[in-house]
C-alpha positions in Angstrom: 0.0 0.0 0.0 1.2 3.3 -1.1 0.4 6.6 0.6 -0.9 9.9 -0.6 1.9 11.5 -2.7 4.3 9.1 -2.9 4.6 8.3 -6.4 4.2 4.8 -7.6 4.8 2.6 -10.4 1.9 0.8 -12.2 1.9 -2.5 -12.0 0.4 -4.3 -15.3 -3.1 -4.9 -15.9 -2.0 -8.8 -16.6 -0.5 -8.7 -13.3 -3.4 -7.0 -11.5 -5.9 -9.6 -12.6 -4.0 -13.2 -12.0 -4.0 -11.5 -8.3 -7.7 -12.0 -8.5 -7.4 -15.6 -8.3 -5.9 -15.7 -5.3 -7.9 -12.5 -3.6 -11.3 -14.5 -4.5 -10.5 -17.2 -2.2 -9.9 -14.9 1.0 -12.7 -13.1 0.0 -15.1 -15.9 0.2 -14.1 -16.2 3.5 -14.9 -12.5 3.9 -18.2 -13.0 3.1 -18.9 -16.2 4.7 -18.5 -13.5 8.5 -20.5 -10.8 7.4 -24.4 -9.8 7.8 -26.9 -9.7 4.4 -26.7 -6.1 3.6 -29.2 -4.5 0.9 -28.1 -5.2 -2.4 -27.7 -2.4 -5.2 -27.5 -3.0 -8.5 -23.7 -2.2 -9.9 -25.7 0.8 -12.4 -26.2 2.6 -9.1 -22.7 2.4 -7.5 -20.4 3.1 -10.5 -20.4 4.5 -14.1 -20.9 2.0 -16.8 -17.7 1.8 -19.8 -17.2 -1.0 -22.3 -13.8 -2.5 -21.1 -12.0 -1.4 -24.0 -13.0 1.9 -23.0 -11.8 1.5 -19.2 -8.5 -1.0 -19.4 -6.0 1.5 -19.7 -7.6 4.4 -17.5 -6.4 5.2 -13.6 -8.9 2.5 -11.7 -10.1 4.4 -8.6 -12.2 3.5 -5.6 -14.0 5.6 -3.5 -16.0 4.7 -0.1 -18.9 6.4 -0.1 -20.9 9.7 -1.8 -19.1 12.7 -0.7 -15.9 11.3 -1.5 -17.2 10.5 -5.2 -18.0 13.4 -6.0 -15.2 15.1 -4.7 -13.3 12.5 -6.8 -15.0 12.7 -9.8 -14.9 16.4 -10.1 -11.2 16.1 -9.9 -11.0 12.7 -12.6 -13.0 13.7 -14.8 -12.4 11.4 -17.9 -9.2 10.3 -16.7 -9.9 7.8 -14.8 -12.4 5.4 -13.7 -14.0 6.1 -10.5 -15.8 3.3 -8.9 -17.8 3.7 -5.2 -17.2 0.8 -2.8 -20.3 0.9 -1.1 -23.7 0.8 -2.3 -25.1 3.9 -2.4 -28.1 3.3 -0.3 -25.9 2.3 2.7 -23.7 5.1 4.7 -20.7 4.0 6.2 -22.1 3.8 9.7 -24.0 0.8 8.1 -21.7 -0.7 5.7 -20.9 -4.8 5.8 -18.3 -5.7 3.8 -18.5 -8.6 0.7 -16.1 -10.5 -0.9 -16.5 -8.9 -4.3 -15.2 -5.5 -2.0 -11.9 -7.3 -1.9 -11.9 -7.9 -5.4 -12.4 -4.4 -6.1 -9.4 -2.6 -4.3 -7.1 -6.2 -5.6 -8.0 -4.1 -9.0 -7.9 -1.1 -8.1 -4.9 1.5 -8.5 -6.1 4.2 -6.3 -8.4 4.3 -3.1 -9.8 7.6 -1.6 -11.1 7.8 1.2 -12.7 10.5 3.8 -10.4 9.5 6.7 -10.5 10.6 11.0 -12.7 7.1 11.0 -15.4 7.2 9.3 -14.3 4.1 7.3 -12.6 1.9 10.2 -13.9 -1.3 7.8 -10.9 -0.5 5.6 -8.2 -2.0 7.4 -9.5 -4.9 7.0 -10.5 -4.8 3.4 -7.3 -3.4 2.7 -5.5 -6.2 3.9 -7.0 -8.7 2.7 -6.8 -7.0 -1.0 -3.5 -8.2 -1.1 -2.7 -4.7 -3.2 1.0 -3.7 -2.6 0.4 -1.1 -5.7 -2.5 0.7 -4.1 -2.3 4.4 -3.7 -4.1 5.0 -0.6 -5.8 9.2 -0.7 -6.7 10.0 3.0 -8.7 13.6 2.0 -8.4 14.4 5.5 -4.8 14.9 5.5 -3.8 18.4 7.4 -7.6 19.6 7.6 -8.4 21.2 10.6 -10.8 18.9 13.2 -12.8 19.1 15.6 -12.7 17.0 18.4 -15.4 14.6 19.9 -15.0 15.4 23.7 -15.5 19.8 22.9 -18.7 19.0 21.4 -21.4 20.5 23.4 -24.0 17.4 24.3 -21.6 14.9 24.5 -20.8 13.3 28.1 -17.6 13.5 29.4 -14.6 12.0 31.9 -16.8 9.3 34.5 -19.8 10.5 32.9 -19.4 8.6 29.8 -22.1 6.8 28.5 -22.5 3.7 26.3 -23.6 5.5 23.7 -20.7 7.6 23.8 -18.1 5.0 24.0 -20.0 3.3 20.5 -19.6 7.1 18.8 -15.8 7.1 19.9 -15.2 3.3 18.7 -17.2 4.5 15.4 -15.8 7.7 14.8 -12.6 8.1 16.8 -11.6 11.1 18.9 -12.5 13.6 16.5 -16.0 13.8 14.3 -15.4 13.1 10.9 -18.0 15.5 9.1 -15.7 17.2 7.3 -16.8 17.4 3.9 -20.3 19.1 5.2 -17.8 22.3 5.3 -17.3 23.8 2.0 -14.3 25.0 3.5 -12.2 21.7 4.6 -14.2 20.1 1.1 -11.8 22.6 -0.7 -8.7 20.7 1.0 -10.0 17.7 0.9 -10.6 17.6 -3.3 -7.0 19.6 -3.6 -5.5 16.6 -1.5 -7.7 13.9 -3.7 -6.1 16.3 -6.7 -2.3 16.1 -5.0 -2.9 12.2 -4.6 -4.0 11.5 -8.3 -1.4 13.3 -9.6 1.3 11.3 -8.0 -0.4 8.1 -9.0 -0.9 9.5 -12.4 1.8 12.5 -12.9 1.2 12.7 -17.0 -2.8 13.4 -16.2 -1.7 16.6 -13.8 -2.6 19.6 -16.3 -6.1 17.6 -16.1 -6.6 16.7 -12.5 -5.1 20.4 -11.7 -7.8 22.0 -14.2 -10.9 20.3 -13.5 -10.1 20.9 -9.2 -9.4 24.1 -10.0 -12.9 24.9 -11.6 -14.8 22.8 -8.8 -12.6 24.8 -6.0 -14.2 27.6 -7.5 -17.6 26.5 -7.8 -17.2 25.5 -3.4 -16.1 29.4 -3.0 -18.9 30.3 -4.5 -21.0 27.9 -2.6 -19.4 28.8 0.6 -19.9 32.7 -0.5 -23.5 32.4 -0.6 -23.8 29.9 2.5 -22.2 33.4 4.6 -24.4 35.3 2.8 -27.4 33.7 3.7 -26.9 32.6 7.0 -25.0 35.8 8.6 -28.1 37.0 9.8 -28.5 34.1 12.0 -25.1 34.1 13.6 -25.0 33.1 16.8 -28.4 30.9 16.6 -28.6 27.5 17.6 -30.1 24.3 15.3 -30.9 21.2 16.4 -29.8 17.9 14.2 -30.8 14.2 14.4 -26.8 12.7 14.9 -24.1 14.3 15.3 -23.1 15.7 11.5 -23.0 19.6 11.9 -20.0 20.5 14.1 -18.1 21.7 11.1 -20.6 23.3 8.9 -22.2 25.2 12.4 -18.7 26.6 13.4 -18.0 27.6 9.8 -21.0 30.1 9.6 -20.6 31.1 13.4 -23.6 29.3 13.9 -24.6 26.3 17.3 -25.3 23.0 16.5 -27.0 20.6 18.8 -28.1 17.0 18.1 -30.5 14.5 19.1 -27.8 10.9 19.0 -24.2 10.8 18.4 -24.5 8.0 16.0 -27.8 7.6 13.6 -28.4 4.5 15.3 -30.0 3.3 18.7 -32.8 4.9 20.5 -32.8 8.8 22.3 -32.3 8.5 26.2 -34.8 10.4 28.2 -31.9 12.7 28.8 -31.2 13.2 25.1 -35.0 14.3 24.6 -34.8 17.0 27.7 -31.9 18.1 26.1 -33.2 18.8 22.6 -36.7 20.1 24.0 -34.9 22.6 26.1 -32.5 23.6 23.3 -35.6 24.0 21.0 -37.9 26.2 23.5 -34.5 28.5 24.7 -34.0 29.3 20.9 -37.1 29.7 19.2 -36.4 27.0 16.5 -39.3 26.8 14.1 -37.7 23.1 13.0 -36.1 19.9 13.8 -33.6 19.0 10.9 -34.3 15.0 10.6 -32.1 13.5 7.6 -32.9 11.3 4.1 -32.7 7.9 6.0 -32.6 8.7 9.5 -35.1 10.6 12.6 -38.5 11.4 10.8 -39.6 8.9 13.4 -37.6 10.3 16.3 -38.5 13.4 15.9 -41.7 13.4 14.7 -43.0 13.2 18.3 -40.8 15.9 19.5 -42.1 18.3 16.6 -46.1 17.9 18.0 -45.1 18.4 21.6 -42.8 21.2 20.9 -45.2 22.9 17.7 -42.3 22.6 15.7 -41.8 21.4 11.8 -40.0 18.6 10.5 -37.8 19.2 7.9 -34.5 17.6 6.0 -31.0 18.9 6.2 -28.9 15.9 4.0 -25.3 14.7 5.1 -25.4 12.9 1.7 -23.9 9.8 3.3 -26.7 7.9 1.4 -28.6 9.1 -2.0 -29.9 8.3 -5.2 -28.2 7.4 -8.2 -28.0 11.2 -9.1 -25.7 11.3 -6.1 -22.8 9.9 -7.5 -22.3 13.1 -9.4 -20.3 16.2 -8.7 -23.0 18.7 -9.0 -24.9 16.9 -6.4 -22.7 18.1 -3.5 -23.4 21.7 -5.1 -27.1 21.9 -5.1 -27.6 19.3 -2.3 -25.7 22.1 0.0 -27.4 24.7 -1.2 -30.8 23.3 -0.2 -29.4 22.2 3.3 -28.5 26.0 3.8 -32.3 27.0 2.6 -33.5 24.7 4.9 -31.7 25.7 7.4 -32.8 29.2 7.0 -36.3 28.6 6.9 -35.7 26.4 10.2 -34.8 29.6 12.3 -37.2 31.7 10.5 -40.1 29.6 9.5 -40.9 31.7 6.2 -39.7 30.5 3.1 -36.0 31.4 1.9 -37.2 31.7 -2.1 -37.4 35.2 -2.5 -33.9 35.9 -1.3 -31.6 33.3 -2.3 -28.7 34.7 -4.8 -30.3 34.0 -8.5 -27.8 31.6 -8.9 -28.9 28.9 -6.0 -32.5 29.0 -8.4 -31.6 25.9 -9.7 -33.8 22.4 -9.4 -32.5 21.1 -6.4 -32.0 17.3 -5.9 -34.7 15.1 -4.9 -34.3 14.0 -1.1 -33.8 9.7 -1.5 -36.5 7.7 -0.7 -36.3 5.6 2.5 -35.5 2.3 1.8 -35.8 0.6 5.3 -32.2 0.6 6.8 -30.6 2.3 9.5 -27.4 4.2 9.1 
């Protein structure tokens, strides 16, 4: 395994795939310890090319939708960019199968979100079998927050269950990152830095196309201070815990219902939110795509609050393994944000600009994440 900007030598495609042979038998073993996840089928978690078309491109993995389409803003036609996990499942939910393995024993380049959030690598990696694989940690050098300084978690003897399951999940510091247009600028130039040293005769391209989505996130983050500076200060209340880094961006207070997006509220969680809600006037409880509409639904009637959807994008459609879904899927978290501390439409004074369809919010589809 090779790390982010270390160059590396290619090894042949002939070579790459006799490995497989001998990757498919640990990875029926793989798959012989894990759970029955929910299938997708392989149109929704990777573009389709003839082979011929594909043989001789960069082969690069992602994890999961954030990470795609930071990576495939950055590709382009360069290289093949294929997602690891279906995209109906977020990493919090993820079980591995053998035909994972296969993937990164192919693959020349993996990219990942890193501070945790995909702990199921190690594994995967090692089993892979992959000496050749450029590993692309997008959180390298960007700026975290740690777990402990998050207001609502419990701390030193105090530590709950709950608490100890967010820390083996996520590690000592949460791993939101990309919800910040911000630390997504240093995360696609590090997935730019770490294609170009896998592939140093594609640079002028990798540095081009990043270059024109770097601009497209100032822009978004231009308009995301526009729009929310009136509310600085104010405090918004989450299902799990994904907002640390997009609330102290824009000067704003994030509190949250679980750490995780799974397990049930504690009595104290419920107090907490309740009293959060009725010291700040929130008109609305921010539930996600796949996760809270039933947690929070009764919280909403006893509290005369609305319901509505801010999306992490750890989970989506098939739409969502696109770059421009990052763009307008933000854009409509930040109008829904607005409307959640003002309870009036934001429509007649978003930047002409943000007009744009915005992405349908996924369907649930019955899991947990």
């Amino acid at each position: 395994m090779v790390h982010l900007k270390i160059g590396l030598r290619q090894p042949s495609r002939v070579v790459r795939h006799l490995s497989i042979v001998v990757v498919s038998a640990i990875a029926l073993s793989l798959g012989s310890c894990t759970s029955n996840a929910p299938s997708t089928n392989s149109s929704a978690s990777q573009t389709q090319s003839s082979p011929a078309a594909t043989a001789d491109k960069l082969q690069v993995v992602t994890t999961f939708l954030p990470i795609t389409q930071f990576t495939k803003a950055v590709a382009g036609d360069r290289a093949q960019v294929t997602q690891l996990l279906p995209i109906n499942i977020g990493p919090h939910d993820y079980q591995a199968k053998p035909e994972d393995v296969r993937k990164l024993a192919q693959a020349d380049v993996l990219v990942q979100n890193g501070l945790g959030m995909e702990e199921f690598l190690k594994n995967l990696i090692k089993n892979a079998g992959n000496a050749h694989l450029l590993v692309i940690d997008s959180s390298q050098e960007v700026q975290t927050i740690a777990t402990e300084t998050i207001e609502g978690h419990e701390h030193g003897h105090e530590l709950s269950e709950k608490q100890e399951e967010a820390k083996h999940i996520h590690g000592e510091v949460n791993p939101h990152i990309w919800l910040d247009p911000k630390r997504a600028i240093q995360q696609v130039e590090n997935i730019r830095d770490g294609l170009i040293a896998a592939d140093p005769s594609g640079e002028e391209i990798y540095s081009a196309n990043s270059a024109a989505y770097i601009q497209r996130l100032r822009d978004l983050d231009g308009e995301t201070t526009k729009l929310l500076q009136p509310f600085v200060g104010k405090t918004f209340v989450a299902f799990h815990d994904f907002a640390p880094y997009f609330a102290t961006s824009y000067n704003l207070k994030a509190k949250f219902l679980l750490d995780v997006p799974e397990g049930n509220p504690s009595p104290n969680d419920v107090k907490r939110v309740m009293d959060t809600v009725k010291a700040s006037n929130l008109k609305t409880l921010l539930t996600e795509p796949q996760s809270g509409q039933d947690a929070f639904a009764g919280l909403a009637k006893d509290l005369n609050v609305r319901v509505s959807t801010f999306d992490p994008m750890e989970t989506g459609g098939t739409e969502a393994l696109q770059p421009n879904y990052y763009i307008t899927t933000m854009r409509q978290n930040v109008k829904t944000l607005v409307t959640a501390f003002t309870g009036k439409s934001t429509q007649s004074f978003l930047p002409i600009q943000t007009l744009q369809p915005v992405a349908v919010v996924p369907q649930q589809v019955g899991v947990r994440f």
